[in-house]
C-alpha positions as CSV (number, residue, x, y, z in Angstrom):
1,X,-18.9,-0.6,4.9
2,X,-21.2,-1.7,2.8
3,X,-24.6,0.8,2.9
4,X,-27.3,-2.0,2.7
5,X,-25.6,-4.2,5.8
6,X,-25.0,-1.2,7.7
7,X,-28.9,-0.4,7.6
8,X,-29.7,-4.1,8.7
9,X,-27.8,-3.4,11.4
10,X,-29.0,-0.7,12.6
11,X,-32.4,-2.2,11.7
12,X,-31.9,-5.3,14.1
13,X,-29.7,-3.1,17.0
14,X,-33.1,-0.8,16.9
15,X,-30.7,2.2,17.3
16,X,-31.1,5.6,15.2
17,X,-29.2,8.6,14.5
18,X,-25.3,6.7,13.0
19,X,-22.9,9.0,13.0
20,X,-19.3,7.2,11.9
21,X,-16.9,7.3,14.6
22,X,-13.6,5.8,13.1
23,X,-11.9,2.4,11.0
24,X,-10.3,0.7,13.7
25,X,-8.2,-2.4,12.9
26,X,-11.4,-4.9,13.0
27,X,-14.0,-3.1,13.2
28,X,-15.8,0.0,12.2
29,X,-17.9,2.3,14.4
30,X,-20.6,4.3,14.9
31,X,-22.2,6.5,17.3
32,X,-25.9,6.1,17.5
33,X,-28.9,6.7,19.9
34,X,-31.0,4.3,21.2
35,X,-34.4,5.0,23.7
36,X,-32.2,8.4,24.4
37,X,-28.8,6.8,25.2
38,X,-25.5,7.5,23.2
39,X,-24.1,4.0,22.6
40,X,-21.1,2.5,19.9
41,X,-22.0,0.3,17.5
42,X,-19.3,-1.9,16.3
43,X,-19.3,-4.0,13.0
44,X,-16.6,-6.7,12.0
45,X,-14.6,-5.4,9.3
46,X,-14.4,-7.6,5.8
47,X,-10.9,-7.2,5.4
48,X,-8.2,-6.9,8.1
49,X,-4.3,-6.4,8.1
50,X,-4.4,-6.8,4.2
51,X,-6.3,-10.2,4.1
52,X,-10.3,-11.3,4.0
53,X,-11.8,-12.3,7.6
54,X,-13.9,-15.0,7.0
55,X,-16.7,-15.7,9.8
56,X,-16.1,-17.9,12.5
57,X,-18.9,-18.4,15.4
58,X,-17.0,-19.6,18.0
59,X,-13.9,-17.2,17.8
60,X,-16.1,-13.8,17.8
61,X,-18.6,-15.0,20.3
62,X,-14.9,-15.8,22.6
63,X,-13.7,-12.7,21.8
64,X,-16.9,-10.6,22.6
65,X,-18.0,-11.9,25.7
66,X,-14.2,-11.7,26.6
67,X,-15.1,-8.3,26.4
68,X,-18.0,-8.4,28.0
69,X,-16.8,-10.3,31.1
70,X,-13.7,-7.9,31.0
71,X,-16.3,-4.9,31.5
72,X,-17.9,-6.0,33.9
73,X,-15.2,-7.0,36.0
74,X,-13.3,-3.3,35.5
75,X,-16.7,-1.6,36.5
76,X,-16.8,-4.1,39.8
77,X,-13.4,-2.8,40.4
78,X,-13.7,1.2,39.4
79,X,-17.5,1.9,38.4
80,X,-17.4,3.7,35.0
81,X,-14.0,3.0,33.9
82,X,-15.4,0.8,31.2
83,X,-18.6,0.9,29.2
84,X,-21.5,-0.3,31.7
85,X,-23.6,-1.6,28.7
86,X,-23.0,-3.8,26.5
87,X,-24.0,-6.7,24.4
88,X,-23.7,-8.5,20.6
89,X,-25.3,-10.9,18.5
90,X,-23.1,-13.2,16.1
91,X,-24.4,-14.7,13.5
92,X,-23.3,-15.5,9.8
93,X,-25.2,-13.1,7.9
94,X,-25.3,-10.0,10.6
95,X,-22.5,-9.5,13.6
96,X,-22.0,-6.4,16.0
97,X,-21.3,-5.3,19.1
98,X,-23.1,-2.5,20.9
99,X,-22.0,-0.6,23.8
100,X,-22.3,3.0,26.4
101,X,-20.7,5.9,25.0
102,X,-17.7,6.2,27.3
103,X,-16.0,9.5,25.8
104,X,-13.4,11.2,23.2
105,X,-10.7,9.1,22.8
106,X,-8.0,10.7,24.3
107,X,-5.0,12.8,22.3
108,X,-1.4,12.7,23.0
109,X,-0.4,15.2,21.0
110,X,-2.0,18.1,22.7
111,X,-1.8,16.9,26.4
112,X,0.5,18.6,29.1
113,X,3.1,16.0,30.7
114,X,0.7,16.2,34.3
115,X,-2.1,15.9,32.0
116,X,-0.4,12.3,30.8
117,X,0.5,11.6,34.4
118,X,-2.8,12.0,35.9
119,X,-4.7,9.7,33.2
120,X,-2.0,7.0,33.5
121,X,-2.1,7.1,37.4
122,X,-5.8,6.6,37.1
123,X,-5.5,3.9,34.5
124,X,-2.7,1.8,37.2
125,X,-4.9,2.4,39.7
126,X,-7.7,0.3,37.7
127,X,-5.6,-2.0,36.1
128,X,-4.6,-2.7,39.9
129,X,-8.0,-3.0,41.3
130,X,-9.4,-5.3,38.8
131,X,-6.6,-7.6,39.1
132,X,-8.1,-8.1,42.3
133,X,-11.8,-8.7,41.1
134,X,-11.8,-13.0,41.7
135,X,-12.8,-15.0,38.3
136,X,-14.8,-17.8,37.7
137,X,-13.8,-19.4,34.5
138,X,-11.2,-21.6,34.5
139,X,-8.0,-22.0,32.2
140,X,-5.4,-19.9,31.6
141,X,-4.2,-17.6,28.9
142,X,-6.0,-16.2,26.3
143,X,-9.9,-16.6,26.2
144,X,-12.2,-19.3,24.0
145,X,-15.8,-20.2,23.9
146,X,-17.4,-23.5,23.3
147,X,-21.2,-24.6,23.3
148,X,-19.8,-27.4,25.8
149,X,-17.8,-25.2,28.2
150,X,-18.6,-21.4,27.2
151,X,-16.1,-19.1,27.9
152,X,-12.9,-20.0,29.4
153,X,-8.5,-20.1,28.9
154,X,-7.4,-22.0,25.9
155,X,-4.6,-23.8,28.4
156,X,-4.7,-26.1,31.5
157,X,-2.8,-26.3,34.4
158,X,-1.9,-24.1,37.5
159,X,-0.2,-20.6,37.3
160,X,2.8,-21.6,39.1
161,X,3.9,-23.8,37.2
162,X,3.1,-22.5,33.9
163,X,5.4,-18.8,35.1
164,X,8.0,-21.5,35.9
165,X,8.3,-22.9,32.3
166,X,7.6,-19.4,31.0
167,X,10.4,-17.9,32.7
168,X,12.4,-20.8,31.1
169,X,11.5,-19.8,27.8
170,X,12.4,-16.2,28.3
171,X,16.4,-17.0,29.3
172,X,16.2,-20.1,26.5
173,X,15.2,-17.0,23.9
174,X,18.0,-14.6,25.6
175,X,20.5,-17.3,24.9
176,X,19.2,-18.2,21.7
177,X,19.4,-14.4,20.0
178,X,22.7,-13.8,21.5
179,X,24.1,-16.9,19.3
180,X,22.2,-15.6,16.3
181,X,23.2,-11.7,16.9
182,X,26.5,-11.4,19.5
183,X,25.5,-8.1,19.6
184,X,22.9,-8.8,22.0
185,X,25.9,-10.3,24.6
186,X,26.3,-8.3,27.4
187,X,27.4,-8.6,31.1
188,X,24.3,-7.1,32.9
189,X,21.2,-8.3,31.2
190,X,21.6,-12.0,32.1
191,X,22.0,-10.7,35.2
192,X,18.7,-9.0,35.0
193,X,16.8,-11.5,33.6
194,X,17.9,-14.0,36.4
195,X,16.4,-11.2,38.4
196,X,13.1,-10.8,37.1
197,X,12.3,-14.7,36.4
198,X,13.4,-15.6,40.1
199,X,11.3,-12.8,41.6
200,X,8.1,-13.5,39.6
201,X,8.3,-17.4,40.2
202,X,8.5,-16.6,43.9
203,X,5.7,-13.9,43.6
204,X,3.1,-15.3,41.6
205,X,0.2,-17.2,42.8
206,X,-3.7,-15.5,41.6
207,X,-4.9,-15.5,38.1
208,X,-6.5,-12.1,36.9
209,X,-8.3,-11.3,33.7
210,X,-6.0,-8.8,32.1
211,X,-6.0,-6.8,29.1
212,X,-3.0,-7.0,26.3
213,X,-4.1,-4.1,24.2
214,X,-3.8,-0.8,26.0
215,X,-2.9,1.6,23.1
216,X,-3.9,5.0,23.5
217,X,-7.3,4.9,21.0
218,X,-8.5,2.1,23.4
219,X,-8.4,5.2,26.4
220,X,-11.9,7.6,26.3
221,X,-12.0,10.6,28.3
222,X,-15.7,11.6,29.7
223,X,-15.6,14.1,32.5
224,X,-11.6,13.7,33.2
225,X,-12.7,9.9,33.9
226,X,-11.0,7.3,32.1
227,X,-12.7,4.9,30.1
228,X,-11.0,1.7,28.9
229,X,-12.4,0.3,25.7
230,X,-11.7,-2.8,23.2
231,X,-9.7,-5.1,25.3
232,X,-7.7,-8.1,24.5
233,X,-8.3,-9.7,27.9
234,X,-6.8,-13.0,29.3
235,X,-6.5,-15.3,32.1
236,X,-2.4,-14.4,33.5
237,X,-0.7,-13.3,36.4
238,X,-1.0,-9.6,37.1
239,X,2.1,-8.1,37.4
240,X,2.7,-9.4,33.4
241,X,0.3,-6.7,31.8
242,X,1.2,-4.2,34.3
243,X,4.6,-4.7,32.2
244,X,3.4,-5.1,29.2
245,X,1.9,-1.2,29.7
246,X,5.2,0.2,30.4
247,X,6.8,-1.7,27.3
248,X,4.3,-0.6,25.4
249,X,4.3,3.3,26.2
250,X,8.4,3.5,27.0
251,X,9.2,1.1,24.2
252,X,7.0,-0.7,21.7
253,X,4.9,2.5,20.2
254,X,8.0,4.3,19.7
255,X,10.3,1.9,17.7
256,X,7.0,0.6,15.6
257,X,5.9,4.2,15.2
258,X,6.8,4.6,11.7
259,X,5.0,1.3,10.5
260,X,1.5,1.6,8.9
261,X,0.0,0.2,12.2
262,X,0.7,2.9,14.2
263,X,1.8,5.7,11.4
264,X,-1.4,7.3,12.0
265,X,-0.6,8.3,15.7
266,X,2.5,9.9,14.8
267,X,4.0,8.3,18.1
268,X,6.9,9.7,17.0
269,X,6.1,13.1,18.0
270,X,5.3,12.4,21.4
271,X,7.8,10.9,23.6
272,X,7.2,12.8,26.8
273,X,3.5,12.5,26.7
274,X,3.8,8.1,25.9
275,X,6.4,7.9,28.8
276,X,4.2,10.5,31.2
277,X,1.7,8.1,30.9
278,X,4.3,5.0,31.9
279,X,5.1,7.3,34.8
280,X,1.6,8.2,36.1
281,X,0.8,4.2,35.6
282,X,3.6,2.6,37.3
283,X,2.4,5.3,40.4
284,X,-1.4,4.2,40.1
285,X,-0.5,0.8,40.3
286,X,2.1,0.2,42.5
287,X,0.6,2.9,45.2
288,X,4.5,4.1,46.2
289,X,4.9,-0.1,46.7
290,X,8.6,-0.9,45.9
291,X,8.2,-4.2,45.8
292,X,5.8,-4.2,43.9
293,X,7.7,-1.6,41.1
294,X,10.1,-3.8,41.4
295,X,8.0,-6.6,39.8
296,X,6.2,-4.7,37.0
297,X,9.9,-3.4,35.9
298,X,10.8,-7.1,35.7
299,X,8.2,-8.4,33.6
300,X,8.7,-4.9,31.8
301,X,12.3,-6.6,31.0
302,X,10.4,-10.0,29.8
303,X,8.4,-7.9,27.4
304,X,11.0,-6.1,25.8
305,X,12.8,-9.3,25.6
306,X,10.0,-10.9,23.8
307,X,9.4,-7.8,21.7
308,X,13.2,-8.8,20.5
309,X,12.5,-12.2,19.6
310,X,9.3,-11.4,18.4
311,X,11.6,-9.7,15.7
312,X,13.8,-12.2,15.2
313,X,11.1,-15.0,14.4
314,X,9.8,-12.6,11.6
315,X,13.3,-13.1,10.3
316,X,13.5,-16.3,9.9
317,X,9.8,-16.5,8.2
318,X,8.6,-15.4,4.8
319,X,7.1,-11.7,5.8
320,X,3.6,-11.7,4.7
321,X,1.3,-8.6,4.1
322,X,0.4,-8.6,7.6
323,X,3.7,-8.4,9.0
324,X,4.3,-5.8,7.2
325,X,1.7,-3.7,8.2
326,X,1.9,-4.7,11.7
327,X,5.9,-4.5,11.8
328,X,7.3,-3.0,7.8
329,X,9.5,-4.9,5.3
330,X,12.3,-7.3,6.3
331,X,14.9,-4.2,6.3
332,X,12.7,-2.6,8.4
333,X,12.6,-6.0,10.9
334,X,16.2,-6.2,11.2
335,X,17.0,-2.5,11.7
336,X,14.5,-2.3,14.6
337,X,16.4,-5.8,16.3
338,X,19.3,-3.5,16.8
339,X,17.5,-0.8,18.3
340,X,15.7,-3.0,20.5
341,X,19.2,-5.1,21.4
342,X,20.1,-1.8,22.7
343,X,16.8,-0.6,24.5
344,X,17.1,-4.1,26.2
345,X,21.1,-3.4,27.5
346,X,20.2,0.3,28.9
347,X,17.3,-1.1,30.3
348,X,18.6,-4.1,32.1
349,X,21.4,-2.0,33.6
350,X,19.1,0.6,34.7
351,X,17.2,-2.5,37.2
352,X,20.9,-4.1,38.4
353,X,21.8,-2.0,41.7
C-alpha cells in the first residue's frame, strides 16, 4: 500500500493509531481508533488475482452497501453477529470502507472438534434467522447499484420460476459432463438430483439476502460470539447458501486446499475441525428439522455439482492467471474433476434411502 494514500486515508476517515491487520484478496486492512472505538479500515487493493483493478463507481458502491444492507439485516436478526458500524466513501482518487471491530478471526488449526461445533451451530442459527429478516429491494441474484434505482438484484422475475429453470440447468450440466467424462455415469446420482430439484421447486417461495462467501477468515470471535465479516450477499432462496456452507467446509476448501487461494490456510491439515463446523451448522440451522436437513443436503448436491462443472468450463477455456490462482494449472483442473466426480457419487448415495 502505497504510504502517501494510506495517510489520506486515514486523513479523510479522521481515525488514528493504524495498526495492519492482514492482505486479504481485495483489500487491505487496518486496525485503527477513532473518538475511542476500535474500528477496520479497509482499502481496495491495486492489483487482485494477478491483474490491475481499475476503479469503477457503480460496482464498489453495489458491492459496499451490499455490505452494508447485509449487516444490518444479520444484526436485526442476531444483534452483534456482524459489525454494527459501518460506512464508506467511493470516489476515484480515495475509496475505503470503515467498520466496528468485531474480533480475532477465528483459527482452525488449534480448535477442539466441540469448539468447531459450537461456532458453526451459532453461525446456522444466524444464517437461519436472517433469512427471515423481510427485504425491500427488488430483483433477484446478485446485488447492483444505479443513481436511477440504487441498490437492487441484477435479474427480474419471480423466485419460482427462476429455481424452476435453475433446477433445469443443474440436470442439463449432469447430463452434459457425463457425455464429456463417462466417469461421472452412475445409477444413484440422477436419482439424487431428481430428488433435490423436485423438492426445492416445491419448497421455495421467499427471497432472502444471503451471503456466498463464508470462508473461515470472514468468521471473528469476540467474547465466544461470532462475528460474520466481508460478505458476498445476494437476493436467493435460503436453503441455497445454507448448501453452499456445507459444500464449502465438507468439500470445496479441501479439494482447492493446495491452490495459492487457499494454500495459506493449510485446509489440508484440518479436516475434522472444516467438517465440525458443517456439523454444528447444519444443527443451528435446521433446529433438529428433518425436513428442513433434508433441503440444505439437496442444494448441498447442486453445489457440488456445479463445483464439477465449474471445473469443466475451465477446461474448455484458455486458463488465465486468475484461474490459476483461484483453481492451479490445467493438470491441476482435470485432476481435481475426478476427485470431485467421486465426492459427487459417495455423496449422492449417502441422500438416496
Amino acid at each position: 500500500m502505497n504510504k502517501a494514500r494510506l495517510k489520506r486515508v486515514l486523513q479523510h476517515a479522521d481515525v488514528s493509531d493504524p495498526a495492519f491487520l492482514g492482505s486479504g484478496a481485495w483489500h487491505d486492512a487496518w486496525k485503527v481508533v477513532k473518538e475511542n472505538r476500535e474500528l477496520v479500515l479497509r482499502i481496495p487493493k491495486d492489483i487482485a488475482y494477478g491483474k490491475s483493478i481499475s476503479f469503477n463507481e457503480e460496482e464498489l458502491t453495489a458491492e459496499y452497501a451490499a455490505t452494508k444492507l447485509y449487516y444490518q439485516s444479520v444484526n436485526q436478526a442476531v444483534n452483534g453477529a456482524a459489525p454494527d458500524f459501518y460506512e464508506f466513501y467511493v470516489s476515484a482518487d480515495l475509496t475505503y470502507t470503515l467498520e466496528s471491530y468485531g474480533g480475532e478471526q477465528i483459527d482452525l488449526h488449534t480448535m477442539t472438534k466441540e469448539q468447531v461445533l459450537q461456532i458453526g451451530k451459532q453461525i446456522g442459527g444466524i444464517y437461519r434467522k436472517t433469512d427471515q429478516v423481510s427485504q425491500e429491494i427488488s430483483g433477484l441474484g446478485y446485488l447492483t447499484w444505479t443513481e436511477e434505482k440504487g441498490l437492487h438484484g441484477v435479474l427480474e422475475g419471480e423466485l419460482h420460476a427462476f429455481i424452476q429453470e435453475e433446477s433445469a440447468e443443474h440436470i442439463a450440466d449432469y447430463e452434459t459432463l457425463c457425455t464429456v467424462y463417462p466417469q461421472f455415469q452412475d445409477e444413484k446420482v440422477p436419482q439424487a438430483l431428481i430428488a433435490a430439484t423436485e423438492l426445492r421447486n416445491q419448497q421455495v417461495v421467499n427471497i432472502s439476502l444471503v451471503n456466498q462467501d463464508a470462508s473461515p477468515e470472514n468468521i471473528l470471535l469476540r467474547d465466544d460470539q461470532v462475528c460474520l465479516i466481508d460478505p458476498y450477499p445476494s437476493l436467493y432462496a435460503p436453503r441455497g447458501m445454507a448448501g453452499n456452507f456445507m459444500n464449502l467446509y465438507e468439500t470445496f476448501f479441501l479439494v482447492l486446499s493446495q491452490t495459492e487461494r487457499y494454500k495459506k490456510h493449510r485446509f489440508d491439515l484440518c479436516e475434522q475441525q472444516l467438517k465440525g463446523m458443517a456439523e454444528g451448522f447444519l444443527a443451528g440451522y435446521s433446529e433438529g428439522n428433518k425436513a428442513v436437513i433434508r433441503e440444505v443436503r439437496g442444494e448441498q448436491l447442486l453445489q457440488l455439482l456445479e463445483t464439477a462443472f465449474i471445473h469443466h468450463q475451465l477446461l474448455l477455456k484458455d486458463i488465465t492467471p486468475e484461474d490459476i490462482i483461484r483453481y492451479g494449472d490445467r493438470q491441476a483442473i482435470e485432476a481435481r474433476l475426478f476427485v470431485l466426480c467421486e465426492e459427487l457419487k459417495r455423496f449422492a448415495a449417502s441422500q438416496i434411502k
